[in-house]
N, C-alpha and C positions, 0 to 999 in steps of 0.2 A: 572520575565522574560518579555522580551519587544519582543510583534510579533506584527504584524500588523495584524491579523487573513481576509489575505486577501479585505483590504480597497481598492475602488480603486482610483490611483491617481491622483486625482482631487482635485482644491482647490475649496473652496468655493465663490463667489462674495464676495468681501469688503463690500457693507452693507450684506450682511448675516453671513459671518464673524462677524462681529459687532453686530447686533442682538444678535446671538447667545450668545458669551462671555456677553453680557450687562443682557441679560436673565439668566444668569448662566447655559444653559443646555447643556455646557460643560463646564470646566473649563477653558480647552487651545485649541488653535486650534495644532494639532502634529506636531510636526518637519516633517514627511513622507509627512502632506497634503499639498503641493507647485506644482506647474507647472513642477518641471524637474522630466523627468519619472524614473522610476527607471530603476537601471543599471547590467545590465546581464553579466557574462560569458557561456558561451555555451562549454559545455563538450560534445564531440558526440565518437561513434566508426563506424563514415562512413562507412560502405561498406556492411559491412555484410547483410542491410537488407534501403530499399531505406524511410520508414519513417523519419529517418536523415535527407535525403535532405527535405523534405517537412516542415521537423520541421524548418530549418535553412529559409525554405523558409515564413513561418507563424511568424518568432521571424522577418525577413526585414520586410517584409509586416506591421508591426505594430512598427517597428523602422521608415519605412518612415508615417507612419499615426504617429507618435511624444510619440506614448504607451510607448517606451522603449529605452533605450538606450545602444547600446551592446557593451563593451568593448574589448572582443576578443572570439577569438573560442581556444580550444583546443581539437586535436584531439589526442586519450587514445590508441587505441592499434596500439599495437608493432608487428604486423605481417604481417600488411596490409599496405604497406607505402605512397600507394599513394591517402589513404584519406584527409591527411591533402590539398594536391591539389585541390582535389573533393570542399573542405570545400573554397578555395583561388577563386576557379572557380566561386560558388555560392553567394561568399562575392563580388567576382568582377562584378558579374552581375547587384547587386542590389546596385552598385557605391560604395562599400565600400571595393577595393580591399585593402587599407592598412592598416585593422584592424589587431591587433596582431593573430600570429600564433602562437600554441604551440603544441609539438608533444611529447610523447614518445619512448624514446629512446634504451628501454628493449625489447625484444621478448619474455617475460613470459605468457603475457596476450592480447586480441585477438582473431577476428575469423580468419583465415587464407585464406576462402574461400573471394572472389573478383566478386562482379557480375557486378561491374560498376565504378569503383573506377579508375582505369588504364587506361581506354577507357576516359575517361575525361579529369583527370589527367595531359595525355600528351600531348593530342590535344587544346595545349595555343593557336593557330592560330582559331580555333573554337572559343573558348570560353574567349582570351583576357583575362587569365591570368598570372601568372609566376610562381609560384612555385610547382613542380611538386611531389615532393616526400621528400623533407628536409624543417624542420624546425626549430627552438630553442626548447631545453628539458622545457616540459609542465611546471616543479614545478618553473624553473626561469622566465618562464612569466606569471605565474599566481603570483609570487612575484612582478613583477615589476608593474603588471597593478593594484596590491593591495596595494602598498606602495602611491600611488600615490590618495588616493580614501578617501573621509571623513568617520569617522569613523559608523560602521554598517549601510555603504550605498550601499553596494553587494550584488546580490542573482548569488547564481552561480544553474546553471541549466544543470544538467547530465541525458543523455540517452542512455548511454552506459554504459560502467563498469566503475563504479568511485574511477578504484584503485589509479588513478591522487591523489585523492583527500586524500587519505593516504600518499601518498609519499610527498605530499604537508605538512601533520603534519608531518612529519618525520623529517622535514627541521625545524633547531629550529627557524628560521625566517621568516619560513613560516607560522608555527603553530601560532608565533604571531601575524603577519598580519591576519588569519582568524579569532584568536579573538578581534581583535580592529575592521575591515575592513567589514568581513562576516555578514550580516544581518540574512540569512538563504539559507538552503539548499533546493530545491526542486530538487526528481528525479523519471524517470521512470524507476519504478520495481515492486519489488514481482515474488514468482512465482521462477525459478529456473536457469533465466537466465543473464541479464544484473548483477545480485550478486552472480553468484555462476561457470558461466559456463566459459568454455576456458581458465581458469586461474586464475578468480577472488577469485574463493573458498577462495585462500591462503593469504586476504585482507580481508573477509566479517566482521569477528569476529569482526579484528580490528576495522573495519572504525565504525562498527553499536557500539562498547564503546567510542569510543575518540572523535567520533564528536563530538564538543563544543556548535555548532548553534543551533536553530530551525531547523526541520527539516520535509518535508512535504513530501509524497509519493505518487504519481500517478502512478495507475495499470491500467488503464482503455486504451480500445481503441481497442479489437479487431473487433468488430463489428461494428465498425465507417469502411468505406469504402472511400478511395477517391482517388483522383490521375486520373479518367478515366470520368470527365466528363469538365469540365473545363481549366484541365492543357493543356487536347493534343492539344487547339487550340493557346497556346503559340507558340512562335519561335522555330525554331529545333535548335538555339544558348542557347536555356535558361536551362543549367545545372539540372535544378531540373527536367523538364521533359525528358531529357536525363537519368538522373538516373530512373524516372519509365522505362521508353521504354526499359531500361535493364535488371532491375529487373524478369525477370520471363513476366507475363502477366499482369504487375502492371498498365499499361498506357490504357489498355482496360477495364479490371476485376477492377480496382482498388487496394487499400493496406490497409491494416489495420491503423491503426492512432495511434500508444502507443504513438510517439513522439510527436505529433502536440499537442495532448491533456496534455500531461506535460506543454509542455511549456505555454497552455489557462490556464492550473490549475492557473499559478501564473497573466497572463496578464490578462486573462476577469473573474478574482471572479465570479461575480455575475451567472457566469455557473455552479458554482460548491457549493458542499454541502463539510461541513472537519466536520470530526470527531475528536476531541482535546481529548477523553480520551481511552488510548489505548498505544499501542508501535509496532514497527519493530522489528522483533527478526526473529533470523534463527532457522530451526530446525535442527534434527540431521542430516536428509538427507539431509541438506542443502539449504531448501527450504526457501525462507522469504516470512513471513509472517504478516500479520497484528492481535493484539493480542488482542481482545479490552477490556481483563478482568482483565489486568498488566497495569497500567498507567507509560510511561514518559514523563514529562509533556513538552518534548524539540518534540517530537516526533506526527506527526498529519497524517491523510486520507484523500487524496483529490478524491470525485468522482464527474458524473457529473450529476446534477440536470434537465438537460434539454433531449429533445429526442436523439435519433439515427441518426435518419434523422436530425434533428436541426443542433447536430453536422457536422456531415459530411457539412452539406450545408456551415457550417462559413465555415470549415478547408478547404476545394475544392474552394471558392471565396477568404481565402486570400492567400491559393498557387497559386494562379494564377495570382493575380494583376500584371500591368508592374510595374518594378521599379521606381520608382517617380522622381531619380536623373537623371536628362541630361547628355548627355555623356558618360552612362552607359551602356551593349551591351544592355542591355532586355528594355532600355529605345528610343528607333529607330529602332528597327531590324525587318522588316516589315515582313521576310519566316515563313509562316508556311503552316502546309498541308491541 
């Protein structure tokens, strides 16, 4: 099996390149080690809880510092319609309003409740976007942005329920593109909700047999705190910190961090510690879990090696950067409080 067990991607100088291969203490230099960063889908279930926007806002932040490359957003549940907006708002902010959208189109799965999603959403004149509540069905733009992509050069990255990502094998042309296209899976879970709650239940089984990829899981984050030191001094135009200020008391208190730190799992390795012998498995109550005494060897634990505080301090400095591209609202927009 070919994973990169979190390298990160960086090439080497030409003479150390050289060096090295002349030396034999490698044989080759990888195809992965090059200049162009690796390339993301972003799976979220915006609303129900404001880490999403932070995470979207940590995956820019390191798309405009050149870490990553993100091919599109799709946003997974079907009860809340006007996340995918939320997601349009946040991509337009950071100059990338025309990244693919993809939405589902079911109402099985979902949380229902809306603490910020709506409020966003509709107010395009705010926040200079345009799509407010419709998008294209998830499983044909997660086909089209993977037909188009060198072969196991994707990591799709899910923090919400990733029953997408079932309905995506379901499609017999979809199931192939994830195994030619898909590099690996990483997603934030464990625990009893992102795979089990509001719907998902009726997907876990499947997804946790028929995934094909590598597959990495990050559980971590709830005592990572951030959102409430750094953000509030952004724009009152910048969607992300919109989303905390709605969230409950997220823009004062701060918020837990499960999503930012999914998405560091796979951008900044060197934070993290992965357990490679082990497995995902549900129980009966429906809880998943990490197994580490049943080995699948597609199957890996990402936790984080660094402090609390450590954390928190990245994930609160790259929520908050301005957007890097000109022309962008959060890249000129002088208001704040």
């Amino acid at each position: 099996m070919s994973i990169r067990k979190y390298i990160p991607y960086s090439c080497p100088s030409p003479i150390l390149a050289m060096a090295l291969l002349i030396g034999g203490l490698f044989p080759a230099i990888p195809a992965f080690a090059t200049t162009e960063p690796p390339a993301v889908i972003f799976d979220t279930d915006m609303g129900s809880d404001c880490d999403d926007a932070g995470a979207m806002a940590v995956l820019h932040a390191l798309a405009d510092a050149g870490e990553v490359r993100i091919l599109g957003v799709i946003f997974s549940s079907g009860r809340n319609r006007y996340g995918v907006g939320t997601c349009d708002a946040i991509n337009t902010w950071y100059g990338r309003g025309d990244l693919p959208l993809g939405q589902y189109k079911g109402t099985d799965v979902g949380d229902p409740r809306d603490h910020y999603t709506k409020r966003i959403a509709t107010d395009t004149k705010l926040f200079g976007h345009d799509i407010v509540n419709e998008a294209p069905d998830l499983v044909e733009v997660y086909k089209k942005i993977l037909q188009d992509r060198p072969d196991h050069s994707v990591t799709i990255i899910t923090v919400g329920h990733p029953h997408g990502l079932v309905h995506l094998m379901r499609d017999p042309r979809g199931a192939d593109l994830v195994r030619a296209k898909v590099d690996r899976w990483v997603a934030m879970g464990t625990g009893g909700w992102n795979f089990q709650a509001v719907g998902m239940s009726a997907y876990c089984e499947e997804l946790l047999k028929k995934w094909p990829t590598p597959f990495y899981m990050s559980p971590s984050g709830k005592k990572v705190k951030t959102g409430n030191r750094l953000l509030p001094k952004t724009p009152k135009n910048n969607p992300v910190r919109e989303a905390y200020r709605l969230w409950k008391t997220a823009l004062t208190d701060g918020r837990s961090s499960w999503d930012q730190i999914a998405v560091l799992s796979f951008l900044r390795p060197e934070l993290f510690k992965i357990e490679h012998h082990g497995r995902i498995e549900r129980k009966a109550d429906g809880e998943v879990v990490w197994n580490a005494k049943i080995d699948n060897p597609k199957h890996h634990l990402v936790t984080p090696k660094i402090s609390t505080k450590e954390m928190s301090n990245i994930i609160e400095e790259l929520m908050s950067r301005p957007p890097k591209t000109p022309g962008s609202p959060g890249s000129s927009s002088p208001s704040k409080e």
